[in-house]
C-alpha positions as CSV (number, residue, x, y, z in Angstrom):
1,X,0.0,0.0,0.0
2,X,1.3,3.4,-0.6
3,X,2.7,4.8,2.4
4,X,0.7,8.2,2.4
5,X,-2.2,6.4,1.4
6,X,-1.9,4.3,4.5
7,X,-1.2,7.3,6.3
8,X,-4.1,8.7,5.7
9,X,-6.5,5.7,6.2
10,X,-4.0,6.0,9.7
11,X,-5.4,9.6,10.3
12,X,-9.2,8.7,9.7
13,X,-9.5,5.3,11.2
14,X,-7.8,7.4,14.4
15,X,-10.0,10.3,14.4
16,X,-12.9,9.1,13.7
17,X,-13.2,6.2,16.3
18,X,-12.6,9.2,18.2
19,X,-15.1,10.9,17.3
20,X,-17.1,7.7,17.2
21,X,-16.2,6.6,20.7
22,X,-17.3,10.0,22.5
23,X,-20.4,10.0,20.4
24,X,-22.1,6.8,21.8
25,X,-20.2,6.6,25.2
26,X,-22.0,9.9,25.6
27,X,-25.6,8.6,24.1
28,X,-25.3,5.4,26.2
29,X,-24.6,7.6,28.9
30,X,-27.6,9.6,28.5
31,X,-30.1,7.5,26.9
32,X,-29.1,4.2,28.3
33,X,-27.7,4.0,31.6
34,X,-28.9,7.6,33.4
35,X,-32.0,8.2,31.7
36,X,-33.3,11.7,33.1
37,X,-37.0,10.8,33.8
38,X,-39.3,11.3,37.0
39,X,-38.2,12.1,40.5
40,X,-34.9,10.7,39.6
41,X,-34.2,13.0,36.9
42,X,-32.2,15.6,39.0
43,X,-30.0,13.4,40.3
44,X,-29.6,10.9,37.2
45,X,-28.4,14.0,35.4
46,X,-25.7,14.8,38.0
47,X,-24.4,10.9,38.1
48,X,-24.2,11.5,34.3
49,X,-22.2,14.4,34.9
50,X,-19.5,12.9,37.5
51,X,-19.4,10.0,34.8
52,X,-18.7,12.1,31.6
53,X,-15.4,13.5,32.0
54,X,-13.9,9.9,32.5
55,X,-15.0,8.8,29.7
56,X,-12.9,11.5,27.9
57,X,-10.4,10.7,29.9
58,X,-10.6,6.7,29.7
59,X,-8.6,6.7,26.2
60,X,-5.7,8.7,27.6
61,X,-5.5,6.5,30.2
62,X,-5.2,3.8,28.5
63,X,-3.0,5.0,26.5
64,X,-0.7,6.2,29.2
65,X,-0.9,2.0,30.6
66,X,-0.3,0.6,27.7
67,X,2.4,2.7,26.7
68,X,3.9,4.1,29.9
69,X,3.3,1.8,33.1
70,X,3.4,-1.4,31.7
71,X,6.7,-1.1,30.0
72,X,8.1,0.5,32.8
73,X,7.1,-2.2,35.2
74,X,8.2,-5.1,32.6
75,X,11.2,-3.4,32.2
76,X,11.5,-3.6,36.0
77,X,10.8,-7.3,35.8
78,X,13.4,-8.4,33.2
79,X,15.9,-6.5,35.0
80,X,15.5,-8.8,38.2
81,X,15.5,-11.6,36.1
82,X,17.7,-13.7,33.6
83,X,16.4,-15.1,30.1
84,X,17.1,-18.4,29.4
85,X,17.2,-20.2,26.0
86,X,16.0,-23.8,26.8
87,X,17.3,-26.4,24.5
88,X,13.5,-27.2,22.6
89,X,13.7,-23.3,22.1
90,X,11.3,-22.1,24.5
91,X,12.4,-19.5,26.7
92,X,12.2,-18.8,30.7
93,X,13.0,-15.7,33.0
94,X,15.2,-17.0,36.4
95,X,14.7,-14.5,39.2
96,X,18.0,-13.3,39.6
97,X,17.3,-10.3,41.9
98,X,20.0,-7.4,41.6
99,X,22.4,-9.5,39.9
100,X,22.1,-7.7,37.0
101,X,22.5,-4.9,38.4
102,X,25.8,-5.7,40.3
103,X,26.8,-7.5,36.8
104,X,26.4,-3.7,35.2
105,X,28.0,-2.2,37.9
106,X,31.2,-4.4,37.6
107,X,31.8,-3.1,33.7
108,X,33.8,-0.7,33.2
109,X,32.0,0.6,29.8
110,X,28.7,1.3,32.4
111,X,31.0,3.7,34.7
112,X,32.5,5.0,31.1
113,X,29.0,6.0,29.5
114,X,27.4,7.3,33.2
115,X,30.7,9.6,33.4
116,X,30.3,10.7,29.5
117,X,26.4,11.8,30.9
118,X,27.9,13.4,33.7
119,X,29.6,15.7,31.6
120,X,27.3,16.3,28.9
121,X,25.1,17.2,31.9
122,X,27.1,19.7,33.0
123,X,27.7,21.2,29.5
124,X,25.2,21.0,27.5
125,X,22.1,22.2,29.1
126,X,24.6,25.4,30.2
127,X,25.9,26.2,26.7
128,X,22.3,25.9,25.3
129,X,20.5,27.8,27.6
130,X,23.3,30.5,27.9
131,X,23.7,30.5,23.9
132,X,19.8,30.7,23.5
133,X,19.3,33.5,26.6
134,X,22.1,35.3,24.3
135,X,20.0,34.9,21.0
136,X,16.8,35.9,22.6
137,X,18.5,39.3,24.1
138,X,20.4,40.3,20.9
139,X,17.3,39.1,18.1
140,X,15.2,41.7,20.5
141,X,17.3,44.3,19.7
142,X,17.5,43.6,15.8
143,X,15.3,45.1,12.9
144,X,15.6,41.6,11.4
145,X,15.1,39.7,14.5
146,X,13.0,37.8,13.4
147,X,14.8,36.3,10.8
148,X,17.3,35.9,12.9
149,X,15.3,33.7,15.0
150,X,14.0,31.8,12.4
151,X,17.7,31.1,11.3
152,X,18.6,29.8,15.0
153,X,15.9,27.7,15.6
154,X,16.0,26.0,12.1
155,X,18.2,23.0,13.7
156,X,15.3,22.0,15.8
157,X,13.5,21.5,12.6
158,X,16.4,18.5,12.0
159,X,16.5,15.0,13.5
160,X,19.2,14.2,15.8
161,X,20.2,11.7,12.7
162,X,20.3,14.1,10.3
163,X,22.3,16.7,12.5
164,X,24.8,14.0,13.3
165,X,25.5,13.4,9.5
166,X,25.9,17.5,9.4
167,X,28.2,17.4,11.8
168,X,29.9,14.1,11.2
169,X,30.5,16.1,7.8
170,X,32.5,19.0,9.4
171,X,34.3,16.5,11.0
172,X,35.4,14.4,8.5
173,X,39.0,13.6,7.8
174,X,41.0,12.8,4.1
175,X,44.2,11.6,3.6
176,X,46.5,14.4,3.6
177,X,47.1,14.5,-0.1
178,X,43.6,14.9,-0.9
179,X,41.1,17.7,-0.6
180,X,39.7,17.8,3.0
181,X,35.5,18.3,2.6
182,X,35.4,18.5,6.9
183,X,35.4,22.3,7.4
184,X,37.2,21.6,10.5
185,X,39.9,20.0,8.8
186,X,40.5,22.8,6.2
187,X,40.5,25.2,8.6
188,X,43.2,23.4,11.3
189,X,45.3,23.1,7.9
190,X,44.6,26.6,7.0
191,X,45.9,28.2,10.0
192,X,49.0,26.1,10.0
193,X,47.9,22.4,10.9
194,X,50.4,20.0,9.8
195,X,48.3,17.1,9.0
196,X,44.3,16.4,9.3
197,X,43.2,15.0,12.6
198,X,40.3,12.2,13.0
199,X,38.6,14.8,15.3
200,X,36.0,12.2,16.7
201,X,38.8,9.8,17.6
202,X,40.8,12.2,19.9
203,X,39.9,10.9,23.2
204,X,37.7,13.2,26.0
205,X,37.7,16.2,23.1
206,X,35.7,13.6,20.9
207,X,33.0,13.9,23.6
208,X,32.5,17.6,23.5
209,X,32.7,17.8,19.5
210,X,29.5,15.5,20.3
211,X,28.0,17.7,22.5
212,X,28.2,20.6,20.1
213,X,25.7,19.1,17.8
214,X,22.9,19.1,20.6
215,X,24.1,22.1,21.5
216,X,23.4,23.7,18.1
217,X,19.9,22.0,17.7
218,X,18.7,23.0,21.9
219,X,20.2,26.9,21.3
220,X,17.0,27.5,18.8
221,X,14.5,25.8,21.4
222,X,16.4,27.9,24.8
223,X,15.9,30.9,22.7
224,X,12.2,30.8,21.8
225,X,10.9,30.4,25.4
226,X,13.2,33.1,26.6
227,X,12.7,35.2,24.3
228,X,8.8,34.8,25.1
229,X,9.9,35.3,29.1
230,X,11.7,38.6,28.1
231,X,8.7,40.1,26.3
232,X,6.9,39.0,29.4
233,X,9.1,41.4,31.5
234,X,7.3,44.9,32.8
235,X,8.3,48.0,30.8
236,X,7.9,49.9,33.4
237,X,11.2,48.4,35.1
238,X,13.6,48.5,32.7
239,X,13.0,52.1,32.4
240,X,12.8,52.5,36.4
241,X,16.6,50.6,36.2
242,X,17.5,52.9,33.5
243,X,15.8,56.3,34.8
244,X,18.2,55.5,37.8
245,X,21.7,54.6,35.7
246,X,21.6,51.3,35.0
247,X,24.1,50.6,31.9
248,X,22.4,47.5,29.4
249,X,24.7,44.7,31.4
250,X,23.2,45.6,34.8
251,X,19.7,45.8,33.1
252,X,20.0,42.5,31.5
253,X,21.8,40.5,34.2
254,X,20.2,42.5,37.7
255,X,17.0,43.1,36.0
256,X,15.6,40.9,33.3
257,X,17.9,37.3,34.4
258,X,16.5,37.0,38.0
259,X,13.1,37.8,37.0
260,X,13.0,35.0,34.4
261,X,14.7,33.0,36.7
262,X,12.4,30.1,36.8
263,X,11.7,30.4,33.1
264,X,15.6,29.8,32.6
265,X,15.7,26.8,35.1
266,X,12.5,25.0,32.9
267,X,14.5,24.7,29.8
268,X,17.7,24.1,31.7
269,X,16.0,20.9,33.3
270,X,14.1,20.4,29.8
271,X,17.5,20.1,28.3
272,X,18.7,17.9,30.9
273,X,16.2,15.6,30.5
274,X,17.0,15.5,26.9
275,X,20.7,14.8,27.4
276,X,19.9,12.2,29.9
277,X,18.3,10.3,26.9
278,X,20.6,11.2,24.2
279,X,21.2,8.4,22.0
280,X,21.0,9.4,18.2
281,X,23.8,11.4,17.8
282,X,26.5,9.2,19.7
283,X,24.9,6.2,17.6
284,X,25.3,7.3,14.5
285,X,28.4,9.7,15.0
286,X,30.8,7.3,17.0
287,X,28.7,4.2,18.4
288,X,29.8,4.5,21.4
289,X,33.6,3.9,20.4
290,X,36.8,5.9,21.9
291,X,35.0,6.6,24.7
292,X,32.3,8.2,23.8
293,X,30.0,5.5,25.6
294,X,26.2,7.3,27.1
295,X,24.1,5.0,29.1
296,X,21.1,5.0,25.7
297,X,23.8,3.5,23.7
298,X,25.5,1.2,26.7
299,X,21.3,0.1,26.9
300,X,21.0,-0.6,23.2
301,X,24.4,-2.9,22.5
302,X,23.0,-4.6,25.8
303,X,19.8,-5.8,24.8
304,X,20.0,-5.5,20.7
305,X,23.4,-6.4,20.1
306,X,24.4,-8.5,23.6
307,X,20.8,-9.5,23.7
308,X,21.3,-9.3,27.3
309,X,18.3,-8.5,28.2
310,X,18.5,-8.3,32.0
311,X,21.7,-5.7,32.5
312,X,20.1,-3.7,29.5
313,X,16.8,-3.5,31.4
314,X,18.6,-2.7,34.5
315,X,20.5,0.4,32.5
316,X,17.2,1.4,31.4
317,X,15.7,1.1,35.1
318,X,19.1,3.6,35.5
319,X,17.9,6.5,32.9
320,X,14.5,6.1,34.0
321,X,15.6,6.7,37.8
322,X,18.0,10.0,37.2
323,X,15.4,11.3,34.7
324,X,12.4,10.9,37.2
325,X,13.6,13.7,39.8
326,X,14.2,16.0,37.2
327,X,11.1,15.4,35.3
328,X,9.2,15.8,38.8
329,X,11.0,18.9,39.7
330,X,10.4,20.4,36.0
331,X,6.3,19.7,36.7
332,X,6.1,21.3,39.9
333,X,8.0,24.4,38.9
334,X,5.7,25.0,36.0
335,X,2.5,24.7,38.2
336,X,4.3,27.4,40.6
337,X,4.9,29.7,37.5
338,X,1.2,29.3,36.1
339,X,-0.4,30.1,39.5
């Protein structure tokens, strides 16, 4: 079948057993099961009322079981257990408890890709968020800024794939005799470079030329919603600062930083959320060789290519365990900002 044909039986079939469902969950409700009639009308209607909104809510929920808890609870369960291929081909899980997880623990490629997500948790979500807090204060002050903006955030607009190849581009390296097409490479030789350099081999620096690509894509993201939070500041007291002497880096960093403060630390832990998972770019840039291991990828050779399934459901139980706190944190620091 053609692929935007199916598409779009995909789209119809979807929305209209949406439309479907809510349709005669809502006549059942009212014609069926709470029937308004005689002395029992009042209260009928009000039983129909407490009913309703769960039954808009009863396909999210689903949804959010089927897709959510129950993976996360399997997951749970294969990590405390071992698979086992029997010799008629049938296969068990042995309760192993936290083997696996001591098993992970004992390899040093886990304490290589937690330590690679240490640092790009300490530089990434920084260099976006100060990069896009940047953009949104100079694009304010531009004739063009929009433009500008559009420019910026045009990376998001890119898979993490896709930016890896970019990048993995501007990295490349050719034989010295030949024509270098990484822009990296022509410029080290340019400015005096003896010989190219396999930039994504040079170990520790290999990591951060990683991180630059998320970097570049997060900048456009960091800048939109601060730029939004900027607008969102009171005239009335940047021209109080300035009435009283304020030169534009007091005004930006005494004035408009702390009262976007909580704006600035939702896409910080947004972006740390996001370079907890990162997987993409390291996968299709490196693979996790030179020692550019993250725990997505330590996960994936686990249970894809190791088809250990126990150790890679325990490194997923990790990501899912330093994600949570943040993700928590993020949720409650929005609701304090809407009320």
């Amino acid at each position: 079948m053609n692929p935007a044909l199916q598409a779009l039986i995909t789209i119809i079939v979807g929305v209209g057993g949406c439309v479907g469902y809510f349709y005669l969950s809502n006549q059942f409700l009212d014609k069926v099961l709470f029937v308004p009639r005689g002395k029992n009308a009042g209260r009928n209607i009000n039983r129909a009322n407490m009913i309703r909104p769960w039954l808009f809510l009863l396909p999210a929920l689903l949804a959010l079981g089927l897709y959510l808890a129950y993976p996360v609870v399997e997951t749970l369960r294969l990590s405390l257990t071992e698979r086992v291929t029997r010799p008629d081909g049938t296969t068990i899980y042995n309760w192993v408890g936290l083997d696996n997880y001591r098993q992970m623990m004992a390899e040093p490629k886990f304490w290589e890709a937690l330590r690679n997500n240490a640092m790009w948790l300490l530089v990434v979500p920084a260099l976006a968020t100060a990069f896009g807090l940047l953009a949104a204060q100079l694009t304010d002050r531009l004739k063009w800024g929009n433009i500008a903006k559009s420019l910026i955030f045009m990376p998001m607009a890119i898979s993490f794939v896709g930016a890896a190849v970019i990048f993995k581009l501007i990295y490349d390296m050719r034989p010295v005799d030949q024509e270098q097409i990484g822009v990296l490479n022509a410029l080290y030789l340019y400015f005096g470079g003896t010989e190219p350099k396999a930039w994504l081999t040079v170990p520790l620096w290999n990591n951060f030329f990683l991180m630059a690509v998320l970097v570049w894509i997060q900048t456009g993201f960091a800048m939109v919603i601060l730029s939004a939070a900027l607008r969102g500041i009171p005239e009335e007291t940047i021209e109080a600062a300035i009435v009283d002497g304020a030169n534009p880096f007091q005004v930006f960093f005494k004035i408009k930083v702390p009262q976007i403060k909580g704006t600035i630390m939702v896409v910080w832990t947004t972006i740390t959320i996001v370079v907890l998972k990162v997987f993409d770019i390291v996968f299709a840039m490196t693979n996790g060789q030179w020692g550019t291991q993250v725990l997505a990828n330590y996960m994936y050779d686990k249970l894809f290519r190791a088809n250990d399934w126990g150790v890679g459901s325990a490194s997923a139980m990790v990501i899912m365990l330093l994600v949570t706190p943040i993700l928590v944190w993020n949720v409650r620091n929005a609701r304090k900002e809407m009320k």
